[in-house]
C-alpha positions, 0 to 999 in steps of 0.5 A, spaced: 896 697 409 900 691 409 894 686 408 891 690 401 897 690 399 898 683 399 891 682 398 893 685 391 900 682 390 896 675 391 889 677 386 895 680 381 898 673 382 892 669 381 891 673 375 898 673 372 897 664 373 891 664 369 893 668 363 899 664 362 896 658 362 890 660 358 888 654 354 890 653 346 883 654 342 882 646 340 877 648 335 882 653 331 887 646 331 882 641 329 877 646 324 884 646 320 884 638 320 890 637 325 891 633 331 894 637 337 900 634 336 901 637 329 899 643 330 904 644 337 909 642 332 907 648 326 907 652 332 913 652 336 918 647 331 925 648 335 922 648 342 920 642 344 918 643 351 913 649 348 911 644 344 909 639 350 906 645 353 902 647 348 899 640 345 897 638 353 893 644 353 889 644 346 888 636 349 885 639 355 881 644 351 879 639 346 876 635 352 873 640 356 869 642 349 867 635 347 864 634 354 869 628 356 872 633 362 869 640 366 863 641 369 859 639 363 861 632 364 856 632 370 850 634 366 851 628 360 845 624 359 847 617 361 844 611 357 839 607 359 842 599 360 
């Protein structure tokens, strides 16, 4: 009894962890012509540390769609010296 309940608090902590820090789409902010840093400040305008929060997870979106980052930084093709 004791370990499914635990088991079921860590996978709702987990769970609870990857939602709130779910990444800001870079796309919506750069489809619109704006840096990270723009669009964090349209965002949140009075609260500086939303503002920070928000600008480094569409920095970090934007790298892991460019490829710069993540698993698909594994798979580039490297060029030929």
């Amino acid at each position: 009894m004791t370990k499914t309940v635990l088991l079921a608090a860590a996978a709702t902590m987990i769970l609870t962890g990857a939602t709130l820090t779910a990444p800001v789409s870079a796309e919506a902010a750069m489809m619109a012509g704006m840096s990270c840093k723009d669009a964090a400040k349209a965002q949140y305008p009075d609260d500086r540390k939303m503002r920070h929060e928000y600008k480094k997870s569409c920095k970090e979106s934007w790298k892991m769609q460019s490829g710069k980052t993540g698993m698909m930084s594994k798979f580039k093709l490297r060029k030929a010296s």
